[in-house]
VMD Tcl script that builds the backbone (N, CA, C; Angstrom):
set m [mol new atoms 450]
animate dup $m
set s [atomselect $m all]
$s set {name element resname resid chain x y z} {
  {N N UNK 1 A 0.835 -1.181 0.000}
  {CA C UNK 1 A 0.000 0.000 0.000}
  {C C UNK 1 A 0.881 1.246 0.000}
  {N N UNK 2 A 0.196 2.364 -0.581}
  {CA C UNK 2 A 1.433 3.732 -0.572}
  {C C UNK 2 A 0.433 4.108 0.373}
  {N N UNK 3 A 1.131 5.028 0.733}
  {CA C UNK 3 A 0.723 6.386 1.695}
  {C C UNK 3 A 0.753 7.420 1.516}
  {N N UNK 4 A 0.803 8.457 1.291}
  {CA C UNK 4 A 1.033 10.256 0.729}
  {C C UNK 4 A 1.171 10.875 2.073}
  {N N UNK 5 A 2.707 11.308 2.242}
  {CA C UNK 5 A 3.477 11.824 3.094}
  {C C UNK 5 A 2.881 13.015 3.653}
  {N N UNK 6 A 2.631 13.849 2.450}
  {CA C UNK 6 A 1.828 15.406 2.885}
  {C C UNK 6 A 1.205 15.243 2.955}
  {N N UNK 7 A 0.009 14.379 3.131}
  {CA C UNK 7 A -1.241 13.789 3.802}
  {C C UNK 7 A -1.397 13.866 5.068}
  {N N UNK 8 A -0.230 12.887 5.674}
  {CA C UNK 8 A -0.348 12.585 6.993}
  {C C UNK 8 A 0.676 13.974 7.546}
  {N N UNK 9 A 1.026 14.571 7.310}
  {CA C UNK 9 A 2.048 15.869 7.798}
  {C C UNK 9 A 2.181 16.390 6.576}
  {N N UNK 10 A 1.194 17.826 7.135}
  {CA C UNK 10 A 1.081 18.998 6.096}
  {C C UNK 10 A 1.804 19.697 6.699}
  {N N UNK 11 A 2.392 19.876 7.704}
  {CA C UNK 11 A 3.333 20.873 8.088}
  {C C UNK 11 A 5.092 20.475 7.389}
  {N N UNK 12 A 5.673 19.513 7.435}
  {CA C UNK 12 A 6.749 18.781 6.727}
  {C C UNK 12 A 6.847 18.840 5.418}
  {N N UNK 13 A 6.024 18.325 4.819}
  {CA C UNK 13 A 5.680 18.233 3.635}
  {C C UNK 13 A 5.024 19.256 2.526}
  {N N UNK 14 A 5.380 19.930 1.493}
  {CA C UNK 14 A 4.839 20.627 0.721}
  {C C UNK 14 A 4.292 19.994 -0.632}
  {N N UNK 15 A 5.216 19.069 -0.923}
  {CA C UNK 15 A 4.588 18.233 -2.292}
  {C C UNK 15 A 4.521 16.993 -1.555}
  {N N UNK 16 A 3.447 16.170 -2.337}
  {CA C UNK 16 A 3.177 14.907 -2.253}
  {C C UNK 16 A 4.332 13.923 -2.715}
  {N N UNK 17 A 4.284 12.940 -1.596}
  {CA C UNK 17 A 5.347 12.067 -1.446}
  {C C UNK 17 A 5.034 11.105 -0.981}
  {N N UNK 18 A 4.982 10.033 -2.076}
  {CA C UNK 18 A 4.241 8.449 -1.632}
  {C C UNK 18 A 5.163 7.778 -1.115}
  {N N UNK 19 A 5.221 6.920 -0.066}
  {CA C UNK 19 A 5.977 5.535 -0.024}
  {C C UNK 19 A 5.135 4.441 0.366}
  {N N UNK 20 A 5.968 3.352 -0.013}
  {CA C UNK 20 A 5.318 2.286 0.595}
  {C C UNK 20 A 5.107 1.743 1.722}
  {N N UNK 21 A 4.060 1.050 2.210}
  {CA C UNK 21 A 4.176 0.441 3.779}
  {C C UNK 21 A 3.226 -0.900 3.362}
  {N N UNK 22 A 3.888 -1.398 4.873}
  {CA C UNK 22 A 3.267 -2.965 4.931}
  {C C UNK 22 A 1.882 -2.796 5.164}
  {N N UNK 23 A 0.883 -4.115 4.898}
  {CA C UNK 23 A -0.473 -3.540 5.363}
  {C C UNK 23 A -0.787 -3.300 6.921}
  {N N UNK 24 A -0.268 -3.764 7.503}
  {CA C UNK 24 A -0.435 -3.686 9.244}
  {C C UNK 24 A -0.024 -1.972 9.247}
  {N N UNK 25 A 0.772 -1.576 8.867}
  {CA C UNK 25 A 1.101 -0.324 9.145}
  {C C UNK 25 A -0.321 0.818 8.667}
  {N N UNK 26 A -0.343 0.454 7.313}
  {CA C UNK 26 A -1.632 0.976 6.672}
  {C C UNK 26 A -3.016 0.830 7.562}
  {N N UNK 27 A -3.441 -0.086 7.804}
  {CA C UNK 27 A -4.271 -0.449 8.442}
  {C C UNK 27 A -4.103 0.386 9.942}
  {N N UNK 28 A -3.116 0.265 10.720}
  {CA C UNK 28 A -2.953 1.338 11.728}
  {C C UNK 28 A -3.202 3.140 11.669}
  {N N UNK 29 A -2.949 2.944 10.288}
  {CA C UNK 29 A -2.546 4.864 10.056}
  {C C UNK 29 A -4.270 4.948 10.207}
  {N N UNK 30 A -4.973 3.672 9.291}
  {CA C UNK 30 A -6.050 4.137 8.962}
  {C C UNK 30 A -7.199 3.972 9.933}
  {N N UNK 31 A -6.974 3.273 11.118}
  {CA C UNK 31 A -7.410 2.937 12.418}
  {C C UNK 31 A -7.313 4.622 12.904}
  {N N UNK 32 A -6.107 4.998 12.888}
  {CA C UNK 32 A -5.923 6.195 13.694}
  {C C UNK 32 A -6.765 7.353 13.197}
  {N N UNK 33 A -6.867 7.228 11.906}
  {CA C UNK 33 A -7.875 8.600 10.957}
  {C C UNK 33 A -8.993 8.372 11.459}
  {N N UNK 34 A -9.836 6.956 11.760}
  {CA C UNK 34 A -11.198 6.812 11.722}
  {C C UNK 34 A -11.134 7.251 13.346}
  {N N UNK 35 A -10.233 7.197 14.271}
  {CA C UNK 35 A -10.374 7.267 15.358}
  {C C UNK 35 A -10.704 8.779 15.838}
  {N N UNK 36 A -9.506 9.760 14.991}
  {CA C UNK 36 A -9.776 10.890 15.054}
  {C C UNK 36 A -10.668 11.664 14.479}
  {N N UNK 37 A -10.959 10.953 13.568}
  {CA C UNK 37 A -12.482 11.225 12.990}
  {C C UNK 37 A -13.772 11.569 13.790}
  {N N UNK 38 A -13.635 10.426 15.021}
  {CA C UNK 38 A -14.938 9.835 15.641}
  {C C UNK 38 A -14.759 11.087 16.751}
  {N N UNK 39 A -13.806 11.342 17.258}
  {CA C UNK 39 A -13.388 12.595 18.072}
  {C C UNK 39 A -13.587 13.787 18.019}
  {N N UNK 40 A -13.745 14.067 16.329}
  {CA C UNK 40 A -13.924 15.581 16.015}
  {C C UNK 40 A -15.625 15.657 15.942}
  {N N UNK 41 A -16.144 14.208 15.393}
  {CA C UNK 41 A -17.459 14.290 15.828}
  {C C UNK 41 A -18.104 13.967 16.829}
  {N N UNK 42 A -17.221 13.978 18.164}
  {CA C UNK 42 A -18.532 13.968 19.563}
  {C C UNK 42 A -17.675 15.268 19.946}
  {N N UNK 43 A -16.501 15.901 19.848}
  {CA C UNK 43 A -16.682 17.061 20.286}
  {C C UNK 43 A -17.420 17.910 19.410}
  {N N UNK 44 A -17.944 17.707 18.261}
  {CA C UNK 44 A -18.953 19.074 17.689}
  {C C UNK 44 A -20.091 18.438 18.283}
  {N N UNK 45 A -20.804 17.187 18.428}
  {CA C UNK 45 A -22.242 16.731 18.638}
  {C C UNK 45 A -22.370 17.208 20.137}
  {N N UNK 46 A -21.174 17.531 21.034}
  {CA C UNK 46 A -21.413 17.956 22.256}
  {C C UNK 46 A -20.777 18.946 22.778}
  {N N UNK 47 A -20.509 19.437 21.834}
  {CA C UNK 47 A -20.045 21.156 21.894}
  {C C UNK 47 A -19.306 21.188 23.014}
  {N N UNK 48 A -18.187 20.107 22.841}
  {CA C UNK 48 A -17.037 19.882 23.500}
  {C C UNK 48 A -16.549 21.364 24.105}
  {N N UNK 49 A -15.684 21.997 24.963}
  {CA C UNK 49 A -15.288 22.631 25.954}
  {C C UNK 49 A -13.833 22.469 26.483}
  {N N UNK 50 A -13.055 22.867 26.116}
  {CA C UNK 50 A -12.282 22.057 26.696}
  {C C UNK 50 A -11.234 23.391 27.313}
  {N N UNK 51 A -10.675 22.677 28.490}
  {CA C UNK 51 A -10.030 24.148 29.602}
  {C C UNK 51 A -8.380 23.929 28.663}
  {N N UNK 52 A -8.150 25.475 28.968}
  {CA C UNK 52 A -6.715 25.508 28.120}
  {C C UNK 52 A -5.725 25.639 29.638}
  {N N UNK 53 A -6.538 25.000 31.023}
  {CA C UNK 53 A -5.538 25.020 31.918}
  {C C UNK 53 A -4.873 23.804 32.223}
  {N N UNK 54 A -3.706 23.360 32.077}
  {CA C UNK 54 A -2.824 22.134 32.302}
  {C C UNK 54 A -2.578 22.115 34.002}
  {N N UNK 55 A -3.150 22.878 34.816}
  {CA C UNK 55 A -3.182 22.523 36.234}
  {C C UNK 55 A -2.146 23.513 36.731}
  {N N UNK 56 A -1.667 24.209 36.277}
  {CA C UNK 56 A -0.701 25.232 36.682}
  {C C UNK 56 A -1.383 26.335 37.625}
  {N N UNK 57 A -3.216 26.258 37.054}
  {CA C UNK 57 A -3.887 27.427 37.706}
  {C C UNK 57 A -4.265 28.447 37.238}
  {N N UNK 58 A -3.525 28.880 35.560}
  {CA C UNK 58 A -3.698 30.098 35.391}
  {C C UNK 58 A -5.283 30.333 35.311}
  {N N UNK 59 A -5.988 29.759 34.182}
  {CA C UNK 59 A -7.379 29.642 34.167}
  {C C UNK 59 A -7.924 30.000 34.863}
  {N N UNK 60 A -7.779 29.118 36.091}
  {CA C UNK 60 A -8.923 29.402 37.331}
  {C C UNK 60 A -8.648 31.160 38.223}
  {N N UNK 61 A -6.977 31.456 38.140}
  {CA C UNK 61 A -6.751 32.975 38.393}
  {C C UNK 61 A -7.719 34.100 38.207}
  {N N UNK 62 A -7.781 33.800 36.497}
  {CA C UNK 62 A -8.241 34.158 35.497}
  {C C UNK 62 A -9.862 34.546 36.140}
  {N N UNK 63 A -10.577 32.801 36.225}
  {CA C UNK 63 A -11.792 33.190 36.190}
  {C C UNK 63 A -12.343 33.823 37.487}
  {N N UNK 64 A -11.702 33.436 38.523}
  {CA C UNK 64 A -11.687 33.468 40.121}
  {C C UNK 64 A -10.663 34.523 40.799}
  {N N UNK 65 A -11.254 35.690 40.964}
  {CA C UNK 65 A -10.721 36.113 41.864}
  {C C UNK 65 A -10.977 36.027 42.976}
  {N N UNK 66 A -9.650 36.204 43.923}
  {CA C UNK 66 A -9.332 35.992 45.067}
  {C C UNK 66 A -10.335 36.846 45.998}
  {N N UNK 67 A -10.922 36.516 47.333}
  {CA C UNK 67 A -11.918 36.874 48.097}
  {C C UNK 67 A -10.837 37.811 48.833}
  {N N UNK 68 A -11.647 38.982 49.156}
  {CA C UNK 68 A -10.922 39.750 49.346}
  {C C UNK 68 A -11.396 40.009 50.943}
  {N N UNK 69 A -10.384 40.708 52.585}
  {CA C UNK 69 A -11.008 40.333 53.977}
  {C C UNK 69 A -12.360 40.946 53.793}
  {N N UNK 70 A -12.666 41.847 52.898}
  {CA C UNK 70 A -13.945 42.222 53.259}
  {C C UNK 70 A -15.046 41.259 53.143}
  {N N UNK 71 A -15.062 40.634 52.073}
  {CA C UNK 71 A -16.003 39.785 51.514}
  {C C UNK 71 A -15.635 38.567 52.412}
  {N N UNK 72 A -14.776 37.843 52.751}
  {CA C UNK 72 A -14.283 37.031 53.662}
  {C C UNK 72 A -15.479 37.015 54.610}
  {N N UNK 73 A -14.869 38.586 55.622}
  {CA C UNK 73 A -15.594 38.762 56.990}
  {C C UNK 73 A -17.554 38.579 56.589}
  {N N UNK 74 A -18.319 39.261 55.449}
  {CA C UNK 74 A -19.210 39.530 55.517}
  {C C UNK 74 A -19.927 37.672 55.211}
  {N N UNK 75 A -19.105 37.052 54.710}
  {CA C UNK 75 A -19.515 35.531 54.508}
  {C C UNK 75 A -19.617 34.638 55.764}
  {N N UNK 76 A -18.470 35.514 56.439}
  {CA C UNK 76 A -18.352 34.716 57.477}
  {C C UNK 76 A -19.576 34.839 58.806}
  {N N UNK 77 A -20.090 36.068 58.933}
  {CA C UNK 77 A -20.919 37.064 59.406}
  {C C UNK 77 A -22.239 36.360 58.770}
  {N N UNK 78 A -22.267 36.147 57.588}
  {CA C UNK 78 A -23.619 35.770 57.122}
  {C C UNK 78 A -23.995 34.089 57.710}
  {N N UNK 79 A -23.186 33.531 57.446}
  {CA C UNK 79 A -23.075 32.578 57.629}
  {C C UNK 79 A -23.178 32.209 59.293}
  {N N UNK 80 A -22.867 32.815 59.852}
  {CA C UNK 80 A -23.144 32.819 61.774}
  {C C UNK 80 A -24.529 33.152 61.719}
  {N N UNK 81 A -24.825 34.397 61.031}
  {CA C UNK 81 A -26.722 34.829 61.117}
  {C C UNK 81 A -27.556 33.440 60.826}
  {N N UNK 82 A -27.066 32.635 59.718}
  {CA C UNK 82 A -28.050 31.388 58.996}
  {C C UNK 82 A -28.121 30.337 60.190}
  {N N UNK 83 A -26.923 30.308 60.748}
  {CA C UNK 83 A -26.666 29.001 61.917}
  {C C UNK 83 A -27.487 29.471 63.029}
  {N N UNK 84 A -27.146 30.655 63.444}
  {CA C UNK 84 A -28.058 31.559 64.584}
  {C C UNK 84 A -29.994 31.215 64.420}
  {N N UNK 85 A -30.088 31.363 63.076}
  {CA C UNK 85 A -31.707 31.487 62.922}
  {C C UNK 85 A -32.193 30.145 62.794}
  {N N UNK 86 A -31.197 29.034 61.848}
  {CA C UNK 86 A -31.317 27.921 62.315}
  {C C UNK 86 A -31.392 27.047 63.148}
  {N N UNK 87 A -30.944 27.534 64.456}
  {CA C UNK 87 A -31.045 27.062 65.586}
  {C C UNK 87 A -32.346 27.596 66.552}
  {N N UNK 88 A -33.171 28.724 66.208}
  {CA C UNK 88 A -34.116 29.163 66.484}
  {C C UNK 88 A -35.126 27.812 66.023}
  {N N UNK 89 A -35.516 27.263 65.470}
  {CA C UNK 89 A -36.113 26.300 64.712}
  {C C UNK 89 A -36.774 25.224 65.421}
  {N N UNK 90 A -37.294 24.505 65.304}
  {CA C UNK 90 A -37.685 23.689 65.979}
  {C C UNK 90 A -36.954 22.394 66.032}
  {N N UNK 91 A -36.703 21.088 66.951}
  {CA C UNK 91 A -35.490 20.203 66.708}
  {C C UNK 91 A -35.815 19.649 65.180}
  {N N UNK 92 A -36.816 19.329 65.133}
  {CA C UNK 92 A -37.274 18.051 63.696}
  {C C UNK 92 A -36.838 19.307 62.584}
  {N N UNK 93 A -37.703 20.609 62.385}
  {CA C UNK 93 A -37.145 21.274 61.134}
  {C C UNK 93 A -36.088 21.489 61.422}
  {N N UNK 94 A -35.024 22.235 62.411}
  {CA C UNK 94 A -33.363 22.257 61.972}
  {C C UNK 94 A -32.986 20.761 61.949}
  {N N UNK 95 A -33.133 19.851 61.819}
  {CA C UNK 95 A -32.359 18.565 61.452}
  {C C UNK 95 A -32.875 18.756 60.098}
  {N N UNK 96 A -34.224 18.648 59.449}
  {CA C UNK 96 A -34.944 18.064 58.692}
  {C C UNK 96 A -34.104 19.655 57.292}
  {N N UNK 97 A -33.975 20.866 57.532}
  {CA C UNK 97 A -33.603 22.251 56.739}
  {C C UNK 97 A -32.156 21.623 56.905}
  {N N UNK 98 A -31.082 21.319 58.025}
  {CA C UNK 98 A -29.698 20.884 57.516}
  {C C UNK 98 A -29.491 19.864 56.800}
  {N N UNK 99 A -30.578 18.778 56.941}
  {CA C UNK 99 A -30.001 17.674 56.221}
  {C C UNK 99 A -30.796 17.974 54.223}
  {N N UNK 100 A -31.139 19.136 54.375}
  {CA C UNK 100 A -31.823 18.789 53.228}
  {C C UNK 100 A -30.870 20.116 51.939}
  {N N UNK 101 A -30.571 20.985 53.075}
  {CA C UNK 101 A -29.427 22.128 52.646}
  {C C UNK 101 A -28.283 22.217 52.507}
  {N N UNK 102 A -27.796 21.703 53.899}
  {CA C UNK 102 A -26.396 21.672 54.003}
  {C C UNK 102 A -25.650 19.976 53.808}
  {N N UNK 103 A -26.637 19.154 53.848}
  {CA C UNK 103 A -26.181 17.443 53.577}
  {C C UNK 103 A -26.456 17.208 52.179}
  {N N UNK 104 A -27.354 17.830 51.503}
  {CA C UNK 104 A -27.767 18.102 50.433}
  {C C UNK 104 A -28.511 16.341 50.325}
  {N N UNK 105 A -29.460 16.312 51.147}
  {CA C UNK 105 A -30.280 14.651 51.282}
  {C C UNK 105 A -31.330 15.116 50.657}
  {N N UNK 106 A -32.273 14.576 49.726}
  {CA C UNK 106 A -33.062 14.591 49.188}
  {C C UNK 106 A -34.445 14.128 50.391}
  {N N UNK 107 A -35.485 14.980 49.986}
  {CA C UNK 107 A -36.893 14.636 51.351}
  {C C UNK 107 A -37.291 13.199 51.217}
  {N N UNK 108 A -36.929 12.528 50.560}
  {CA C UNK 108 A -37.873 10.987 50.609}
  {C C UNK 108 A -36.554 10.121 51.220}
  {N N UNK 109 A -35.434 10.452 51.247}
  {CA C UNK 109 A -34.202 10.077 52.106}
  {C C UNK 109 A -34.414 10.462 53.800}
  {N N UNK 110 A -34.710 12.184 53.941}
  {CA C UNK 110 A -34.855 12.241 55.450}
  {C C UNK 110 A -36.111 11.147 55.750}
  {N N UNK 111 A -37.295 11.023 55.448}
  {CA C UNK 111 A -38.455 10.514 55.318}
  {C C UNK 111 A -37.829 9.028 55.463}
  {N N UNK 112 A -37.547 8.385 54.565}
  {CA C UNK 112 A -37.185 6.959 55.535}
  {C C UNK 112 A -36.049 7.099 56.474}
  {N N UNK 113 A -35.295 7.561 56.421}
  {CA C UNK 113 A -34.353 7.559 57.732}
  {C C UNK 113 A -34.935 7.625 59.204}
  {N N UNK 114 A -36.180 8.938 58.664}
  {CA C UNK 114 A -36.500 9.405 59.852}
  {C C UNK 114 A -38.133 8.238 60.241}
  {N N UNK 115 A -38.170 7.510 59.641}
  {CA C UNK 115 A -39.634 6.910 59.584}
  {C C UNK 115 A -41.072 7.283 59.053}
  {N N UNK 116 A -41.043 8.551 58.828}
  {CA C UNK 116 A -42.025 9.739 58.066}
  {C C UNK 116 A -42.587 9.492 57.058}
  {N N UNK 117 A -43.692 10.162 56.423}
  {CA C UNK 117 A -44.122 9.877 55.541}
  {C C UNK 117 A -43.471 11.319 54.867}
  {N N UNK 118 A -42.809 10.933 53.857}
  {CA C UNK 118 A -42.458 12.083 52.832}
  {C C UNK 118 A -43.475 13.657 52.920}
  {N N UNK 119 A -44.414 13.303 52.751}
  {CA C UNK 119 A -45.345 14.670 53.125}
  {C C UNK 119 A -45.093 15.646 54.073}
  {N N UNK 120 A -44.544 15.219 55.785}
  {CA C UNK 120 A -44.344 15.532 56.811}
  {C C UNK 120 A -42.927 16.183 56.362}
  {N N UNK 121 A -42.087 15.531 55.679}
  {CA C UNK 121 A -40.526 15.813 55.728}
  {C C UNK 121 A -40.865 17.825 54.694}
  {N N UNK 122 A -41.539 17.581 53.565}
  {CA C UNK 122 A -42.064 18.610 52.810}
  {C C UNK 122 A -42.626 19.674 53.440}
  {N N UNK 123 A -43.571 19.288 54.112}
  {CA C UNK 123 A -44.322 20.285 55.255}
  {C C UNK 123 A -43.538 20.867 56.181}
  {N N UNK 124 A -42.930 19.987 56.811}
  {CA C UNK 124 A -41.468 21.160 57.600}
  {C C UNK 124 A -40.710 21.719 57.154}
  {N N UNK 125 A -40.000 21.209 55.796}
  {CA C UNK 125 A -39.447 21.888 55.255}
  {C C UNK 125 A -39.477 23.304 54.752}
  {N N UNK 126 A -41.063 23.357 54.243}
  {CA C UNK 126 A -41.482 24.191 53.779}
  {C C UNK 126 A -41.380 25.308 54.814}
  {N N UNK 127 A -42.176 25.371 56.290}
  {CA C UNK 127 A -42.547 25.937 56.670}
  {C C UNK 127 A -40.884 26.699 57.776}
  {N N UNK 128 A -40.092 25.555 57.774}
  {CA C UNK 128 A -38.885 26.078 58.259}
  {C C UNK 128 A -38.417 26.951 57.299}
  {N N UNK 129 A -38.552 27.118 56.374}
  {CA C UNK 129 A -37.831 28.109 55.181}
  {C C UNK 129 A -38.586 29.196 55.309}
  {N N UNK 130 A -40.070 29.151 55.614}
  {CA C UNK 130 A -40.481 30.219 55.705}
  {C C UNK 130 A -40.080 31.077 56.875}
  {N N UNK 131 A -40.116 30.155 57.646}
  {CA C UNK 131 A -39.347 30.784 59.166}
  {C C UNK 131 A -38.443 31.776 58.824}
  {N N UNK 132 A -37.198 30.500 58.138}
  {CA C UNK 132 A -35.694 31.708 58.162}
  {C C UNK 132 A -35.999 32.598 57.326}
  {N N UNK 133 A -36.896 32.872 56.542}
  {CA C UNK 133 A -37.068 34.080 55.591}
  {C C UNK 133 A -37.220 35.045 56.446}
  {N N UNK 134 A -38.335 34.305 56.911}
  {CA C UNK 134 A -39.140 35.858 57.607}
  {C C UNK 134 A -37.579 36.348 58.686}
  {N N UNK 135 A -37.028 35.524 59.604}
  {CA C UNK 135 A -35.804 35.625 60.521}
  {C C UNK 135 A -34.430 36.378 59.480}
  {N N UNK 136 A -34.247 35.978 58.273}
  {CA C UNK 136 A -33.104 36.448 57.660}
  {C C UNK 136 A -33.214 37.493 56.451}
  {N N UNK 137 A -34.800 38.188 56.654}
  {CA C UNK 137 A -34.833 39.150 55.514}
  {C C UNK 137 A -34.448 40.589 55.081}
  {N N UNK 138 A -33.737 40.729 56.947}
  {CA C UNK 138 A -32.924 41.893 57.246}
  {C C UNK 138 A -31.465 41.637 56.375}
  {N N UNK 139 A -31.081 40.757 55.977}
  {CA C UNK 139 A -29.924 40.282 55.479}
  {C C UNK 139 A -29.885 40.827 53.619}
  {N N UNK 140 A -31.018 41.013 53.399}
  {CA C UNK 140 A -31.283 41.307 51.402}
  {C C UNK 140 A -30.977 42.652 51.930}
  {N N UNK 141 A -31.523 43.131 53.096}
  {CA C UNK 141 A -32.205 45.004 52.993}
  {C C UNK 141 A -31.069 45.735 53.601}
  {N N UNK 142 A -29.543 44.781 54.058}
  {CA C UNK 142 A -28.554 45.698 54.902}
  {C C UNK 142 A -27.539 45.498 53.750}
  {N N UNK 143 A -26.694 46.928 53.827}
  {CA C UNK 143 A -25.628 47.080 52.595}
  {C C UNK 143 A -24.899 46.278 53.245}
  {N N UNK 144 A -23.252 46.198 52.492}
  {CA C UNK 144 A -22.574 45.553 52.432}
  {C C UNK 144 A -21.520 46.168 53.227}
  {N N UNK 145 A -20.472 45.564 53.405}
  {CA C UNK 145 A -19.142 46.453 54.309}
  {C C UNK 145 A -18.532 46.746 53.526}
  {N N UNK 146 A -18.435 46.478 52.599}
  {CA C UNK 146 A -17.173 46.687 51.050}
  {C C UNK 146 A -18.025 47.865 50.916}
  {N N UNK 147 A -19.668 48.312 50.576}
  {CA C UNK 147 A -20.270 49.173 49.797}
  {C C UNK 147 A -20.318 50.595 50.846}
  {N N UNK 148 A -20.081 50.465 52.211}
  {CA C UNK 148 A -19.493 51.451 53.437}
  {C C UNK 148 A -18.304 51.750 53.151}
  {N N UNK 149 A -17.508 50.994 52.689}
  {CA C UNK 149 A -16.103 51.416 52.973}
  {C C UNK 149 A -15.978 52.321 52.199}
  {N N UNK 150 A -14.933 54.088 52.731}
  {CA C UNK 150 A -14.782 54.956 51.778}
  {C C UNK 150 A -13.699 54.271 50.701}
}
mol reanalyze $m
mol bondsrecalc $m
mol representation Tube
mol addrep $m
């Protein structure tokens, strides 16, 4: 079988340049075309993505900036208010609002764990959220410490 040199390396090659190869070899080159073939079509069928970061970090620099103490403190601050109001709660809804928020357990999971009928797990749920709303709605309506700072 020939092969055409500037075929397989268009960068090397400017004119076409056949040689011969055994068929196992042929058969490999041509394994490898259909392979890369099949590649260029699931990254277009899935609008492939792909990160140009090799783990060095720059990327994520890039997309992520660094939290700065202000934003730090006010997360940290927010985050004491949620635990604070959460603990206001009743025992079954703060178990039943952490395990469903912060464990990220799905309600028909607390519900058999807990012996419940799924309905009950929903119904507290519900009504504990309404709780911390009404408890954490001073939190939408107060500026920020970054937006104070001169």
């Amino acid at each position: 079988m020939e092969v055409n040199l500037r075929k397989l390396y268009p960068t090397l090659y400017s004119a076409d340049v056949f040689v011969e190869v055994s068929d196992e070899v042929f058969e490999a080159i041509r394994a490898f075309e259909r392979a890369e073939a099949a590649w260029q079509r699931r990254k277009y069928r899935y609008r492939a993505q792909y990160s140009l970061d090799y783990g060095n970090g720059i990327e994520n620099d890039l997309l992520l900036w660094p939290e700065t103490p202000e934003e730090a403190f006010e997360a940290k601050m927010m985050r004491r208010e949620i635990f604070e109001a959460l603990h206001t709660l009743p025992a079954a809804q703060k178990l039943r609002v952490y395990a469903r928020y912060f464990l990220e357990e799905k309600p028909r999971q607390i519900a058999r764990r807990e012996g419940v009928h799924p309905s009950r797990v929903y119904t507290s749920l519900k009504s504990g959220l309404r709780t911390l709303r009404r408890k954490l709605a001073h939190l939408a309506r107060r500026p920020s410490v970054s937006s104070t700072l001169p």
